[in-house]
C-alpha positions in Angstrom: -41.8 -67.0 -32.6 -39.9 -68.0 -35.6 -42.5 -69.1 -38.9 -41.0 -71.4 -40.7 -41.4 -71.8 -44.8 -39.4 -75.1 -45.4 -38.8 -76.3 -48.5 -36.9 -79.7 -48.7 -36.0 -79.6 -52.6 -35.5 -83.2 -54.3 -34.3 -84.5 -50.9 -34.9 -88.1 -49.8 -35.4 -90.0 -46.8 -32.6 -89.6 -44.4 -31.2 -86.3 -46.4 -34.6 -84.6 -45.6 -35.8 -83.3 -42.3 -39.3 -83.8 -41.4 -41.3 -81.1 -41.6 -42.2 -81.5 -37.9 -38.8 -81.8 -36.5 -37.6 -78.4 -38.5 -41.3 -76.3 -36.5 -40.3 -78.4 -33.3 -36.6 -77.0 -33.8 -37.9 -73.1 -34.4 -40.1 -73.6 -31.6 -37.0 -74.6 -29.2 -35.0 -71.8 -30.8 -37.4 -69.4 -30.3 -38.1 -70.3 -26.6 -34.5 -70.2 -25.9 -33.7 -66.4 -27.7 -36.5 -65.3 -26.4 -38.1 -63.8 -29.5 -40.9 -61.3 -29.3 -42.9 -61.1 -32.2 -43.0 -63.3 -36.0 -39.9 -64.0 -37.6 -40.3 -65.6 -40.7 -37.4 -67.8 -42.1 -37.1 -69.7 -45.1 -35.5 -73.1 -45.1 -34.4 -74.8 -47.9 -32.5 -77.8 -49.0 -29.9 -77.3 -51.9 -27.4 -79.9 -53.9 -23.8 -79.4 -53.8 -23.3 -77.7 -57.3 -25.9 -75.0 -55.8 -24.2 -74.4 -52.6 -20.6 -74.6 -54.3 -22.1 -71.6 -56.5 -23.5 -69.8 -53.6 -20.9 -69.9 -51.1 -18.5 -68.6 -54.2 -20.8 -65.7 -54.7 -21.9 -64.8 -51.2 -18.8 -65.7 -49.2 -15.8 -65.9 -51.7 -15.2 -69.3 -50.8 -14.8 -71.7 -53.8 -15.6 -74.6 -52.2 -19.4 -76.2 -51.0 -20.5 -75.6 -47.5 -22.9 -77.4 -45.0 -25.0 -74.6 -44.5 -25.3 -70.9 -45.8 -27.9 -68.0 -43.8 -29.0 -65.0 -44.5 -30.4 -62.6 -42.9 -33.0 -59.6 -44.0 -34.4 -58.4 -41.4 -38.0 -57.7 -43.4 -41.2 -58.5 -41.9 -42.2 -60.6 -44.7 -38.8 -62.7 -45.1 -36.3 -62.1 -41.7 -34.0 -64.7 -42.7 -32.7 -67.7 -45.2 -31.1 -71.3 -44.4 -29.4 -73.1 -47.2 -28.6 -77.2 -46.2 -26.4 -79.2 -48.5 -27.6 -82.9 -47.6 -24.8 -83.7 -49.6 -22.1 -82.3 -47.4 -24.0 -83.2 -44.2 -23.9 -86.6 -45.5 -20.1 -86.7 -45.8 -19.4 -85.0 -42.7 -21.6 -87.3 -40.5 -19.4 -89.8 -41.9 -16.6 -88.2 -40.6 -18.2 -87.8 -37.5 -19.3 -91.1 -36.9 -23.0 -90.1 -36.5 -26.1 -90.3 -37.8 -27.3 -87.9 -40.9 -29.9 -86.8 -38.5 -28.1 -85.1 -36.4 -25.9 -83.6 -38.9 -28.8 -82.0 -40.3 -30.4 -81.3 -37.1 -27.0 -79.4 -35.9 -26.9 -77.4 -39.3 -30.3 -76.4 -39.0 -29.7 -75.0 -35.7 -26.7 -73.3 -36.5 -28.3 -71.5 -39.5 -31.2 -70.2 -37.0 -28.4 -68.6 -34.4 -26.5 -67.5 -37.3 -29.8 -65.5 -38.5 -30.4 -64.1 -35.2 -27.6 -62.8 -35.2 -24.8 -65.4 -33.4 -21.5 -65.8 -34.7 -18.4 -67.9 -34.2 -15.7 -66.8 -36.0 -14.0 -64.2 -32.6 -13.2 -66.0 -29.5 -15.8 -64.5 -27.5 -18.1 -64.9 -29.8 -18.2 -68.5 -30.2 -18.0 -68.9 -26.4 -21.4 -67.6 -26.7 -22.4 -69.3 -29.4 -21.5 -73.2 -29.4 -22.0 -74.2 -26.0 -25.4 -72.2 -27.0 -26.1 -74.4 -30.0 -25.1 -77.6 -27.6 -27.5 -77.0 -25.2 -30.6 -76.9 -27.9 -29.1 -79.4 -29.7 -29.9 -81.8 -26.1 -33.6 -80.3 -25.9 -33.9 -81.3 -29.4 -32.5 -84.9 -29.5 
């Protein structure tokens, strides 16, 4: 079961996930990976000056990104989400949908990406997405 420590910054209203929805989410995750054990993962909500910093240091991109995770792999601290509100915001716009489900989506693609899912081969986003669709519809 993934623990959650979630901590939502200076975020307001519809740039914040409730605090239920984000335990709801782990819960679904969890179910679906089949987790054995505690997996404790930080989530937090960061502005765009942050995330432009992070991504720069972490990833070598000099640019801000929707969503950054980590993952440790200690008992105390398994893994890390990073959410930019900001950028959600801009590319639900984009979208044509709500901030919500922006978030919603980001949050679940930090928790695959911290248990391990990736995206950027072929195969492995043919595991991956269609994954992250079919929580996304037990979660909306």
């Amino acid at each position: 079961m993934i623990r959650i420590e979630y901590a939502p910054g200076r975020a307001r209203g519809e740039g914040r996930l409730s605090e239920a929805l984000v335990r709801r989410t782990a819960r679904v995750v969890s179910k679906a990976l089949r987790l054995k054990g505690s997996f404790v993962v930080s989530i937090a909500l960061v502005d765009a000056p942050s995330m432009h910093r992070l991504n720069k240091a972490f990833r070598g991109k000099d640019a801000v990104t929707d969503v950054l995770s980590f993952t440790y792999g200690e008992r105390e601290m398994f893994g890390e989400i990073l959410i930019c509100p900001s950028q959600a915001r801009k590319q639900a716009r984009s979208a044509k949908r709500s901030l919500k489900k922006e978030m919603l989506e980001l949050l679940v693609h930090g928790l695959l990406h911290v248990f391990g899912y990736d995206h950027l081969k072929p195969q492995d986003a043919r595991v991956m997405l269609p994954l992250q669709e079919r929580l996304l519809k037990n979660l909306v």
